[in-house]
MDTraj code that builds the backbone (N, CA, C; nanometers):
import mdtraj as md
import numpy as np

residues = "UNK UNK UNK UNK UNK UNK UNK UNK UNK UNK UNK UNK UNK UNK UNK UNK UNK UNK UNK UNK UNK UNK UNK UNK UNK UNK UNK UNK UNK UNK UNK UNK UNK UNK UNK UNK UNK UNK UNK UNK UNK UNK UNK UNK UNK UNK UNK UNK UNK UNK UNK UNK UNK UNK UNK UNK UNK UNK UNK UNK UNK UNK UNK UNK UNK UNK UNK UNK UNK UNK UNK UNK UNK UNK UNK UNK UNK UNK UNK UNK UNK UNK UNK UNK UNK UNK UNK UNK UNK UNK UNK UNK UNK UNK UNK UNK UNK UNK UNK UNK UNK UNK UNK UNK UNK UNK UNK UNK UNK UNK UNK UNK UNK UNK UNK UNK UNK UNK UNK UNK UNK UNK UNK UNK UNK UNK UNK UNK UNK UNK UNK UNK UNK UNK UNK UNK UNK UNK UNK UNK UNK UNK UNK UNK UNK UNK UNK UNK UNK UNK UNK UNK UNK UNK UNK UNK UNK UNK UNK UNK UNK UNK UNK UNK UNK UNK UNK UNK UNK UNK UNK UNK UNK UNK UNK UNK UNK UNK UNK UNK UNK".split()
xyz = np.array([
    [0.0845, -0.1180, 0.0000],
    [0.0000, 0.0000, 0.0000],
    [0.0888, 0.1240, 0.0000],
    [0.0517, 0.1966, -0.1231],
    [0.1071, 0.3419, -0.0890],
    [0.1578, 0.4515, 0.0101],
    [0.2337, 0.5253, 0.0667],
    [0.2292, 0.5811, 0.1945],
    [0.1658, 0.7562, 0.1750],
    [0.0462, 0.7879, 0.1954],
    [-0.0137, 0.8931, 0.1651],
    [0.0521, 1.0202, 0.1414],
    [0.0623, 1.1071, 0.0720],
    [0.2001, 1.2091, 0.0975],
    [0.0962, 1.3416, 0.1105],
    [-0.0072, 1.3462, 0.0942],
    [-0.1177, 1.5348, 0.0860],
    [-0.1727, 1.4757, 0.2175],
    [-0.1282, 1.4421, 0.3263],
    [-0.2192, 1.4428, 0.4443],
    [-0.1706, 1.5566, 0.5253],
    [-0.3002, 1.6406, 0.5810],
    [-0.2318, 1.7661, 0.6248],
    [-0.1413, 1.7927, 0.6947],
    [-0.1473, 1.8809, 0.7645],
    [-0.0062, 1.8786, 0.9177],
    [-0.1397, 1.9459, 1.0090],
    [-0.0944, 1.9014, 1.1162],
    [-0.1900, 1.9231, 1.2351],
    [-0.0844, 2.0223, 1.3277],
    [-0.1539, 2.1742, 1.3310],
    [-0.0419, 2.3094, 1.4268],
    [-0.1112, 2.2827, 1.5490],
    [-0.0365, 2.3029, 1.6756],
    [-0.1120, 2.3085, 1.7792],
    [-0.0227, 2.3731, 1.8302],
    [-0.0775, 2.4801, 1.9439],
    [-0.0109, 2.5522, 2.0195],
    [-0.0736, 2.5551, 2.1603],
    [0.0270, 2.5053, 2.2635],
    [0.0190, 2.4807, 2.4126],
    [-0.0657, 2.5861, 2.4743],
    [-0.1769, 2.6241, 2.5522],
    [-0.2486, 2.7590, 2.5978],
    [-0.1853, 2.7544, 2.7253],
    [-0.1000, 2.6826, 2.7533],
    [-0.0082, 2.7815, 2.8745],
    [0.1070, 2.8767, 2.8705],
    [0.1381, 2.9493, 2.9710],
    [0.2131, 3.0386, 2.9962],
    [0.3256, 3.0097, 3.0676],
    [0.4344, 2.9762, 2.9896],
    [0.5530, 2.9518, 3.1077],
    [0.6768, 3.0446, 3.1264],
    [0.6437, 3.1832, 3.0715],
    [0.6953, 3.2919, 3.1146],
    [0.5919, 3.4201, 3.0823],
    [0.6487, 3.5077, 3.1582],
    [0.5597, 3.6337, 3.1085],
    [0.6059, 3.7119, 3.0174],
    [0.6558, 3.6748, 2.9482],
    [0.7398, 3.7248, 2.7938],
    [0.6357, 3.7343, 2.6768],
    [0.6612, 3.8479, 2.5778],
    [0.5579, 3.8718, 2.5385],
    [0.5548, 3.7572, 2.3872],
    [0.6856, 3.6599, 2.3663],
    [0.7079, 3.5859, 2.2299],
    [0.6179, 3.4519, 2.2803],
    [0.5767, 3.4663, 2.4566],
    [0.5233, 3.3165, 2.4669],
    [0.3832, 3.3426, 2.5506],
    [0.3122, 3.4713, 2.4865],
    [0.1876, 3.4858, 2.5101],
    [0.1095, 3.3620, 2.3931],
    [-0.0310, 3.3340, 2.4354],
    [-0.0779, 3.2651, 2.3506],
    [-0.0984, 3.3329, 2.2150],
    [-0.1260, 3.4710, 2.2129],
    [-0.1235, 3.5622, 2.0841],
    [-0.0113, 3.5171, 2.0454],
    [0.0828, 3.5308, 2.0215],
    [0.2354, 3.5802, 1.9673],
    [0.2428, 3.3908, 1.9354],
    [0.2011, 3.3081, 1.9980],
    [0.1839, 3.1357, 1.9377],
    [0.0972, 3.1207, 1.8319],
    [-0.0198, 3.1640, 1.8406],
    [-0.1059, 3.1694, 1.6918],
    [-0.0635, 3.2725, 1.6030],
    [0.0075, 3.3639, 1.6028],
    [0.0930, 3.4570, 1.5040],
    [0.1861, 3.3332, 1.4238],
    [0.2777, 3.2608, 1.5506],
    [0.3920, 3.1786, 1.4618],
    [0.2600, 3.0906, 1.3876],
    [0.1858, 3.0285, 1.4536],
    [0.1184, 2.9427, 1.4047],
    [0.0831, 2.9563, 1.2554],
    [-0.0309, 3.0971, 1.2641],
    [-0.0573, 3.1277, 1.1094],
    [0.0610, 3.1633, 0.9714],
    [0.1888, 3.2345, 1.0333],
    [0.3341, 3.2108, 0.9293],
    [0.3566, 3.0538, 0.8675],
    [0.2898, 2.9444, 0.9503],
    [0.3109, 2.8799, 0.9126],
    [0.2206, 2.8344, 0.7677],
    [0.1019, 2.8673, 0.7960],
    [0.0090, 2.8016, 0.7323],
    [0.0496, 2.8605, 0.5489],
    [0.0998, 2.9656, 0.5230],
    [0.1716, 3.0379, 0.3972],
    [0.0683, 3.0753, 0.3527],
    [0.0409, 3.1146, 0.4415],
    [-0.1532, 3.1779, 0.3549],
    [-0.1079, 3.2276, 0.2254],
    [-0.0031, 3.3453, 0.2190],
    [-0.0502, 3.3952, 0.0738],
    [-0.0092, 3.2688, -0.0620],
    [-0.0080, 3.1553, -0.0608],
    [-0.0174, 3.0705, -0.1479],
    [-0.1684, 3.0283, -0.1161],
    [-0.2496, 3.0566, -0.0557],
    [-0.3733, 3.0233, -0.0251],
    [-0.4859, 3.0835, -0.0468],
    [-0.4065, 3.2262, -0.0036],
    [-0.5655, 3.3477, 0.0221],
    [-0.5042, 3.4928, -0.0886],
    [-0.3954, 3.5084, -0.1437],
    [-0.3469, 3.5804, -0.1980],
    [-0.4501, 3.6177, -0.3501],
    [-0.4837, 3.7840, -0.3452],
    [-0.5633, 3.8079, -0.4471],
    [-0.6985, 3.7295, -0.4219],
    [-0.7603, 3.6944, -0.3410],
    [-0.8981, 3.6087, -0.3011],
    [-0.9599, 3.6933, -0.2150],
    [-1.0800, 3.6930, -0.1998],
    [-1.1631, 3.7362, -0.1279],
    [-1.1872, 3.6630, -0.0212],
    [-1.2338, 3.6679, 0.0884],
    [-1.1952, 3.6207, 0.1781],
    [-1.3036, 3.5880, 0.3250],
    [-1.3928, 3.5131, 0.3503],
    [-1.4991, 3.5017, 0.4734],
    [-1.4490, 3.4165, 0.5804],
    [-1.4653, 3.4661, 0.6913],
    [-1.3646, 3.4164, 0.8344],
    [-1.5673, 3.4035, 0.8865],
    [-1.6191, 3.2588, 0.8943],
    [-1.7216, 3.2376, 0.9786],
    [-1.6842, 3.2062, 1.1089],
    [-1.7769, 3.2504, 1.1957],
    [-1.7122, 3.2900, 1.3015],
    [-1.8891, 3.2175, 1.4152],
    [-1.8709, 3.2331, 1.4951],
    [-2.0064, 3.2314, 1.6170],
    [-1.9480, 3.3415, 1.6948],
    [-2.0627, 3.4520, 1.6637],
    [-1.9905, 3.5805, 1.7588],
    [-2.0909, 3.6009, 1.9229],
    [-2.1869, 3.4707, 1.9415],
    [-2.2436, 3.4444, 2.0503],
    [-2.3664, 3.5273, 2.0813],
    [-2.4147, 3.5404, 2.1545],
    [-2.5307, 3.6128, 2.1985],
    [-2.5522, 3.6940, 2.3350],
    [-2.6242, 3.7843, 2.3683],
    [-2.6514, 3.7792, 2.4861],
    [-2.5256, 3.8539, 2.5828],
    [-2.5529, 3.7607, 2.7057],
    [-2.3857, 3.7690, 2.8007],
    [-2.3169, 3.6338, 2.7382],
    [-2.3145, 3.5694, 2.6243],
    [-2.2071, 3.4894, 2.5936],
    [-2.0557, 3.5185, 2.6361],
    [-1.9770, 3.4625, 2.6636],
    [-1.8739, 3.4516, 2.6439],
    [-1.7792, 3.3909, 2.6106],
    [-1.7982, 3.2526, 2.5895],
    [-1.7442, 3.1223, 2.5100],
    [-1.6740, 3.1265, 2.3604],
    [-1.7148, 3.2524, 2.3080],
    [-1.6891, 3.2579, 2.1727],
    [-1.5121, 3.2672, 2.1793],
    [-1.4419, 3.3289, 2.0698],
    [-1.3200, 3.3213, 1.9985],
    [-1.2943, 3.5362, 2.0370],
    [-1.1653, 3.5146, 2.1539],
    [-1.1770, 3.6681, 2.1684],
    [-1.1790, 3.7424, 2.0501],
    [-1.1935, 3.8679, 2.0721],
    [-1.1499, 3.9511, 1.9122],
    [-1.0023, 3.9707, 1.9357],
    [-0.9021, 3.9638, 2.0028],
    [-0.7800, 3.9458, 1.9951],
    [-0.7307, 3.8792, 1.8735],
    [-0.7660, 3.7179, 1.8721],
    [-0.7870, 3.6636, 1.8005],
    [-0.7896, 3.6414, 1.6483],
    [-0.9108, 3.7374, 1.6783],
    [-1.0012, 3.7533, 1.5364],
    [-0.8687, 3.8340, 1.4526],
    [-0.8911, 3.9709, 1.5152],
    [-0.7649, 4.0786, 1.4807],
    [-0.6910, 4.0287, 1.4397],
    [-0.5965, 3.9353, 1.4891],
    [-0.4875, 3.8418, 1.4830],
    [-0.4743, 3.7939, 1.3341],
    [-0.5589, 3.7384, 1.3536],
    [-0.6423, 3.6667, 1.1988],
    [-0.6445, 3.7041, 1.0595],
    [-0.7704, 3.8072, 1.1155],
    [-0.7984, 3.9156, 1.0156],
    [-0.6286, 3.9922, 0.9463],
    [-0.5519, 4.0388, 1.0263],
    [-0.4399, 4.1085, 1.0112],
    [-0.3096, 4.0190, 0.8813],
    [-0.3428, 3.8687, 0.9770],
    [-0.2463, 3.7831, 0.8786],
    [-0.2954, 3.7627, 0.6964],
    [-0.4248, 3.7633, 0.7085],
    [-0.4749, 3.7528, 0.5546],
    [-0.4840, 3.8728, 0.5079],
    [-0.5103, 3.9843, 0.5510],
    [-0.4432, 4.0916, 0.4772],
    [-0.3102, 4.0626, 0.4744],
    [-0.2115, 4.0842, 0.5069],
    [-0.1122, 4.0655, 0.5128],
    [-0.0228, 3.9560, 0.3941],
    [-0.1406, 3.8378, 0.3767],
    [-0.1309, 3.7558, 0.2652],
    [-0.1286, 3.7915, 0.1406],
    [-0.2046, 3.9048, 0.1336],
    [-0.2198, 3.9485, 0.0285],
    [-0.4096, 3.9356, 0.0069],
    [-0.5003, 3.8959, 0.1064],
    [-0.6579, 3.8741, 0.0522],
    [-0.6462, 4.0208, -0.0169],
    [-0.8068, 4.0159, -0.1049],
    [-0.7950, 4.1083, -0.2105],
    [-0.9031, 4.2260, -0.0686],
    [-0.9948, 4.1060, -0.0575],
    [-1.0971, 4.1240, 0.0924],
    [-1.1177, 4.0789, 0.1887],
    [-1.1370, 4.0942, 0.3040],
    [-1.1924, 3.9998, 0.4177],
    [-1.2995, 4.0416, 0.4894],
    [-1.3932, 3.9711, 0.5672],
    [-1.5148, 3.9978, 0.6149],
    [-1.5323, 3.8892, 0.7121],
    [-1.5984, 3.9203, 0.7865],
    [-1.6315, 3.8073, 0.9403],
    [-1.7726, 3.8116, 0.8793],
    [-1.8342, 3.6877, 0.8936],
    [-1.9754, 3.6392, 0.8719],
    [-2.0156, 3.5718, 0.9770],
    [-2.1497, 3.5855, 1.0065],
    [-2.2256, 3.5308, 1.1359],
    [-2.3784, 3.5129, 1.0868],
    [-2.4385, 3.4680, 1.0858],
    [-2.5628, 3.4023, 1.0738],
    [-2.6428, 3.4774, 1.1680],
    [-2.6417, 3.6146, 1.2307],
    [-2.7229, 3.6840, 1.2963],
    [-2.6674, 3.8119, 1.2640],
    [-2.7588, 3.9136, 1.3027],
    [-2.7073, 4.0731, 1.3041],
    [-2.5626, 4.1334, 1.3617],
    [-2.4979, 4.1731, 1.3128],
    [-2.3866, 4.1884, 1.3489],
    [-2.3857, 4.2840, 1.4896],
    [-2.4682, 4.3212, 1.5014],
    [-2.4997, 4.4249, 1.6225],
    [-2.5196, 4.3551, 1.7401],
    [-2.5026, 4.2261, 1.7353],
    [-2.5561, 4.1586, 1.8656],
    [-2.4261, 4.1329, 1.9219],
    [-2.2964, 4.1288, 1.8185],
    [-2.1224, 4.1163, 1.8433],
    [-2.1089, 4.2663, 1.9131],
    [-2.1713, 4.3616, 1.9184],
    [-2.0778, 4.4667, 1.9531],
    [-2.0477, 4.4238, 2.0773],
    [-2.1168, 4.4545, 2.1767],
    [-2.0878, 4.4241, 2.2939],
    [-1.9539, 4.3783, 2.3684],
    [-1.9283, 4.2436, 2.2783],
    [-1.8351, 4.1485, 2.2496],
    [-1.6928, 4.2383, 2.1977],
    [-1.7073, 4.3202, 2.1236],
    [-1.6080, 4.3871, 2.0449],
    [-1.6101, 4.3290, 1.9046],
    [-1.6802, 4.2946, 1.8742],
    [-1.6973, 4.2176, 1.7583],
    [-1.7153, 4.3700, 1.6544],
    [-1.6621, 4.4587, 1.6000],
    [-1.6863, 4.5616, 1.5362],
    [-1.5706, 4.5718, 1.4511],
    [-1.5697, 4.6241, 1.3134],
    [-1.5097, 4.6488, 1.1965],
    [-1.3776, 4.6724, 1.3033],
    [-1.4221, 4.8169, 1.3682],
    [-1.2951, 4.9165, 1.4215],
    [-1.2234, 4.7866, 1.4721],
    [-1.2511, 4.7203, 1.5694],
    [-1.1860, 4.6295, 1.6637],
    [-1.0994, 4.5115, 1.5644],
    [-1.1878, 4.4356, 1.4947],
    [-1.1593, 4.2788, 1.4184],
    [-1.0976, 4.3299, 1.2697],
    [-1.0488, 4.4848, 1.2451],
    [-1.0158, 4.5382, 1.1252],
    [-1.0733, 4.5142, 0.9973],
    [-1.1922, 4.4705, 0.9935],
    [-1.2937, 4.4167, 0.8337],
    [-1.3841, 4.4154, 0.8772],
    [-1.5040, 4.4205, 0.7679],
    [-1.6654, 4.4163, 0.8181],
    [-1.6569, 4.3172, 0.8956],
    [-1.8074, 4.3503, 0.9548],
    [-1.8254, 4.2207, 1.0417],
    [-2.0108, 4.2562, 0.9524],
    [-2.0423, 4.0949, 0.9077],
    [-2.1645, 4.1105, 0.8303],
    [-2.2342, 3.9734, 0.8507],
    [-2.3982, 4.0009, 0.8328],
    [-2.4738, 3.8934, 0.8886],
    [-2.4312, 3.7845, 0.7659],
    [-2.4451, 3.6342, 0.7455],
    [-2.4070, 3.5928, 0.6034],
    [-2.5426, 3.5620, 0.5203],
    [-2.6151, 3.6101, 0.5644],
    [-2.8053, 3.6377, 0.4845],
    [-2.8087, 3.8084, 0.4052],
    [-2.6748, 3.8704, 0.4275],
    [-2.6872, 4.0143, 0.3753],
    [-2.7734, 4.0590, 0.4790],
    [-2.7729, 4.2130, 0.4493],
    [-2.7785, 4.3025, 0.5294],
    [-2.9497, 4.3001, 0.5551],
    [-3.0373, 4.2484, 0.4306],
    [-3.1678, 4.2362, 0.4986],
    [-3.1850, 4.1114, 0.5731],
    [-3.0908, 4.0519, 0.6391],
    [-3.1496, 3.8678, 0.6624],
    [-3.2072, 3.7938, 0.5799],
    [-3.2073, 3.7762, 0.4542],
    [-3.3012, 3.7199, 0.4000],
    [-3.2582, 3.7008, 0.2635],
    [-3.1296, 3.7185, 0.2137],
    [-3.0410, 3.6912, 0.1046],
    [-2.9969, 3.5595, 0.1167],
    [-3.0305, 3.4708, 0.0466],
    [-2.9985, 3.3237, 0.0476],
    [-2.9788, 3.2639, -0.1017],
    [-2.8828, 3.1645, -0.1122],
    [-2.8933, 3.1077, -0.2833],
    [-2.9507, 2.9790, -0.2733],
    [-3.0285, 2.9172, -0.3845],
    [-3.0603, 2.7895, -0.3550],
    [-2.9787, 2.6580, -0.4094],
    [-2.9928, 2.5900, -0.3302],
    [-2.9063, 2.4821, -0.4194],
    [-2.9863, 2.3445, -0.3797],
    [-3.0490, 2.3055, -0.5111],
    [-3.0454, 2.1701, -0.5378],
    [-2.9893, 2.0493, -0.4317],
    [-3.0166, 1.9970, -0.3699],
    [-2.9927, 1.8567, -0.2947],
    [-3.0214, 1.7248, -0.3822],
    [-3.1688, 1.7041, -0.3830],
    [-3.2055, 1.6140, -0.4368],
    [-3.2236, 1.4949, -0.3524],
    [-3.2228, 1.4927, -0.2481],
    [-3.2783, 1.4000, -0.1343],
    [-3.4031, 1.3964, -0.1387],
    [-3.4420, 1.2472, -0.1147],
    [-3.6014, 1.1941, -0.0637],
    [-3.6687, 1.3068, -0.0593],
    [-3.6365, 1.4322, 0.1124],
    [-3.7365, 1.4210, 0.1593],
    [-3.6771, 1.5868, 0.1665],
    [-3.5717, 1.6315, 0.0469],
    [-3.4864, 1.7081, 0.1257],
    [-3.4492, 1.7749, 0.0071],
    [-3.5396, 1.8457, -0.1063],
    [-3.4979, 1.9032, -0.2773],
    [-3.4039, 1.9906, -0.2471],
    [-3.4574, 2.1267, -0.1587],
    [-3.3281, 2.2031, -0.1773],
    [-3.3101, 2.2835, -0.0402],
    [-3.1838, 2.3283, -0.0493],
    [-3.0881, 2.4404, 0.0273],
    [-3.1078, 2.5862, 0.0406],
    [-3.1093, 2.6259, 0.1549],
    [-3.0860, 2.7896, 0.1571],
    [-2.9626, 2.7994, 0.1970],
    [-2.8820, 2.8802, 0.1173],
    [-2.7295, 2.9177, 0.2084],
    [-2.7362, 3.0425, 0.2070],
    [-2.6505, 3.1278, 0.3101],
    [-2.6203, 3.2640, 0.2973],
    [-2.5569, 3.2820, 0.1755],
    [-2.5873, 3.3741, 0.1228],
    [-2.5300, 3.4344, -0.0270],
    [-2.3566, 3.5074, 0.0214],
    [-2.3400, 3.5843, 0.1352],
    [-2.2560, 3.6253, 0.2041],
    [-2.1275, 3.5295, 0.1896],
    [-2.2094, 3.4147, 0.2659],
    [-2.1110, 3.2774, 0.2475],
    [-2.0310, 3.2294, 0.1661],
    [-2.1102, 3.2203, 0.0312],
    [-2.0693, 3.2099, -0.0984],
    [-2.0130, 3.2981, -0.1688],
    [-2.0582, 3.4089, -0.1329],
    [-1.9628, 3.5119, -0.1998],
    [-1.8341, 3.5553, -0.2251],
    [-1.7617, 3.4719, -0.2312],
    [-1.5825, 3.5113, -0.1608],
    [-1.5429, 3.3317, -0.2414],
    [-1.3970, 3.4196, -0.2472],
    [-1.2910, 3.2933, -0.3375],
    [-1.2666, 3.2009, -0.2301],
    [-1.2629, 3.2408, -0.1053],
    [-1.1718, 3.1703, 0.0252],
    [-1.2398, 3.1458, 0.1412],
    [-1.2490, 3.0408, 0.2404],
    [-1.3749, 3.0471, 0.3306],
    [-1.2974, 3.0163, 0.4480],
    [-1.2375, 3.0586, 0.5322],
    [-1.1873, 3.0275, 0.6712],
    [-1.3113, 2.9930, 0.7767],
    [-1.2883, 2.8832, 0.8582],
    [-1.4217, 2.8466, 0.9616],
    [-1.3041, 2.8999, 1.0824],
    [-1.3631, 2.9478, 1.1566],
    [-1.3026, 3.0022, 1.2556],
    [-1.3807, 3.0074, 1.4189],
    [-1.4201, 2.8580, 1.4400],
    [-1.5043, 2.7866, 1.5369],
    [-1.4307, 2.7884, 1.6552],
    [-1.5082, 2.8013, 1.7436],
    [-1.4846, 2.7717, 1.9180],
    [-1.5436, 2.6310, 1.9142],
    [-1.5296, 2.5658, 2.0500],
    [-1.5756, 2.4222, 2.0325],
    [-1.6683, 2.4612, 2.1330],
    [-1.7780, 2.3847, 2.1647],
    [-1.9456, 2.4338, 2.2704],
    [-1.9751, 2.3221, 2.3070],
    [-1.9703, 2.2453, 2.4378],
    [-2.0456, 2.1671, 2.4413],
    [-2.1943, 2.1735, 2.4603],
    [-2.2870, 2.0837, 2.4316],
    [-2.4222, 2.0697, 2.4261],
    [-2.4712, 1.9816, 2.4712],
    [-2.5134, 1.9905, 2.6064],
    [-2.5523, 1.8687, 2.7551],
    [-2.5408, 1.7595, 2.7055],
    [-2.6682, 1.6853, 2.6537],
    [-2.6453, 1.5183, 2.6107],
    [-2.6158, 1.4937, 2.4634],
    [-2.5703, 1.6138, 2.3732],
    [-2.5919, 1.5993, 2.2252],
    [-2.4031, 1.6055, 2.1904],
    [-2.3164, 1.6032, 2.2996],
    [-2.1782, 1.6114, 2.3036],
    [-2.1344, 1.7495, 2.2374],
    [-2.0601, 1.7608, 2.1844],
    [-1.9770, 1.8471, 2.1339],
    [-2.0163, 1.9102, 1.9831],
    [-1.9798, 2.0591, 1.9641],
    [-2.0246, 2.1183, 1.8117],
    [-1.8926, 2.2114, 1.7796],
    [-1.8355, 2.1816, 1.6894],
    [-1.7428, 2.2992, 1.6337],
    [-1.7207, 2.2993, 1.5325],
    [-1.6388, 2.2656, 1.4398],
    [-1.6300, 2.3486, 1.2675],
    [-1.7245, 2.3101, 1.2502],
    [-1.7779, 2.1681, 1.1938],
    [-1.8723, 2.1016, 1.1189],
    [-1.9705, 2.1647, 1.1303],
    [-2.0461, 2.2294, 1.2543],
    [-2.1367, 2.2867, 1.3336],
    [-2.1823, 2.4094, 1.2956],
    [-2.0392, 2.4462, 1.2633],
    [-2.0552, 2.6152, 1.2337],
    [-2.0831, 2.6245, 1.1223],
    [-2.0299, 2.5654, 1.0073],
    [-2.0591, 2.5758, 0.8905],
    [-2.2088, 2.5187, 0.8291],
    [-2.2230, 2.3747, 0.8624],
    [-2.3053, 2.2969, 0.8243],
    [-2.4748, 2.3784, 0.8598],
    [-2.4839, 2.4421, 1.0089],
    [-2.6079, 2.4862, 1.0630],
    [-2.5553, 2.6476, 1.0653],
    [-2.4822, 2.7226, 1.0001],
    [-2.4583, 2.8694, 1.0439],
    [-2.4400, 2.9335, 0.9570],
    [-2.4892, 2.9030, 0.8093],
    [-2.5017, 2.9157, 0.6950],
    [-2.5971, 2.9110, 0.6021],
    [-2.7020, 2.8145, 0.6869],
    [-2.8322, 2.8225, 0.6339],
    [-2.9515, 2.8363, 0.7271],
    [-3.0576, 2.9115, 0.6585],
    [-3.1680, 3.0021, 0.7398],
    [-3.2191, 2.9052, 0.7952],
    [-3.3063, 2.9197, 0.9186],
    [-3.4325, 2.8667, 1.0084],
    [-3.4976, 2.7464, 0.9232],
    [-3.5419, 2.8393, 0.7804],
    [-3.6313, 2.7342, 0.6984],
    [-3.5777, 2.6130, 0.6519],
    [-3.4676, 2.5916, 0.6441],
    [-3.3411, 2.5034, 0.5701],
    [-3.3039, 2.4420, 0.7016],
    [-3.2660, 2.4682, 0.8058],
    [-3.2640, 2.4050, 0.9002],
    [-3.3848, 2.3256, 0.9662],
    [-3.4571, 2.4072, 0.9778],
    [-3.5796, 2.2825, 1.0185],
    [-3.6181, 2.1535, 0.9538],
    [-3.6189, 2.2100, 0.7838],
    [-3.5959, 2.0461, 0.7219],
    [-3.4961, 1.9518, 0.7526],
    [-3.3387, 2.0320, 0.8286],
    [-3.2360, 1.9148, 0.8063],
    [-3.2833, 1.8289, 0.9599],
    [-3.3309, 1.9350, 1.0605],
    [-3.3796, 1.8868, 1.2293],
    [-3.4721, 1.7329, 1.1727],
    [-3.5672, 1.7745, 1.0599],
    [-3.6808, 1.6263, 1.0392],
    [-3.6368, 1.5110, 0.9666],
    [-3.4917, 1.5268, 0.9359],
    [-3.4320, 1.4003, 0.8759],
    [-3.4174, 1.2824, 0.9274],
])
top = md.Topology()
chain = top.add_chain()
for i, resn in enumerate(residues, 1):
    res = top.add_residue(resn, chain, resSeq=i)
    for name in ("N", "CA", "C"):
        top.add_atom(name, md.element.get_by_symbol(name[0]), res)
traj = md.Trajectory(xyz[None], top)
């Protein structure tokens, strides 16, 4: 049998602190981290959507905007042509959070467009299940970064990329059909 050679590389960076130096803050570890990834062979000249869960409420579980910034900063930096944070709710519900252009340096935009209610359809073709609503937002862009926190959910275990993308991309109506499968 062959020995696979395109299997990815898995980055991980330790979330402890074993000095108070500013090269071994957890920021300054996801900085080396993303140099690694060579974005601009990736995101260079592309447009660019960082989906995100910017939480609700008094949430706080989400992905700081430190982070985000962090993020946002390296794909410019790549060379994206654009970048934008997308969320599946009003972007106004992130301020709070710091979730704001000024703060995360790029829009921050619902991925239904600015009326909620911008969606493309797509064909499935299942039994019970013809078609799709996705955010148009979503689709809109050369490059799609998921940029998930992990949540647990009492007896239903654990939700993160798959989660974010799969249910945070398409409206209420599109979701309720996938809930009756």
């Amino acid at each position: 049998m062959a020995k696979r050679t395109d299997a990815a590389e898995l980055l991980f960076a330790d979330a402890s602190v074993v000095a108070l130096e500013k090269n071994k803050t957890l920021p300054a570890k996801f900085e080396r981290m993303l140099k690694r990834l060579k974005l601009k062979d990736r995101v260079g000249g592309k447009s660019v959507a960082v989906k995100m869960h910017l939480g609700g409420g008094i949430g706080y579980t989400t992905i700081h905007p430190v982070f985000v910034r962090i993020l946002v900063d390296a794909l410019k930096e790549a060379g994206a042509s654009s970048v934008k944070i997308i969320d599946g709710k009003d972007p106004k519900e992130g301020v709070a959070r710091g979730y704001t252009e000024e703060v995360l340096g790029c829009p921050v935009k619902n991925c239904f467009g600015e009326s909620g209610k911008e969606y493309t359809p797509e064909e499935i073709g299942f039994e019970t299940f013809d078609e799709a609503l996705f955010g148009a937002e979503a689709l809109d862009v050369d490059f799609f970064v998921d940029f998930s926190h992990i949540k647990g959910h009492g007896a239903c275990g654990f939700g993160g990329a798959l989660k974010n993308i799969a249910m945070g991309v398409i409206p209420p109506e599109t979701r309720s059909k996938l809930h009756r499968l």
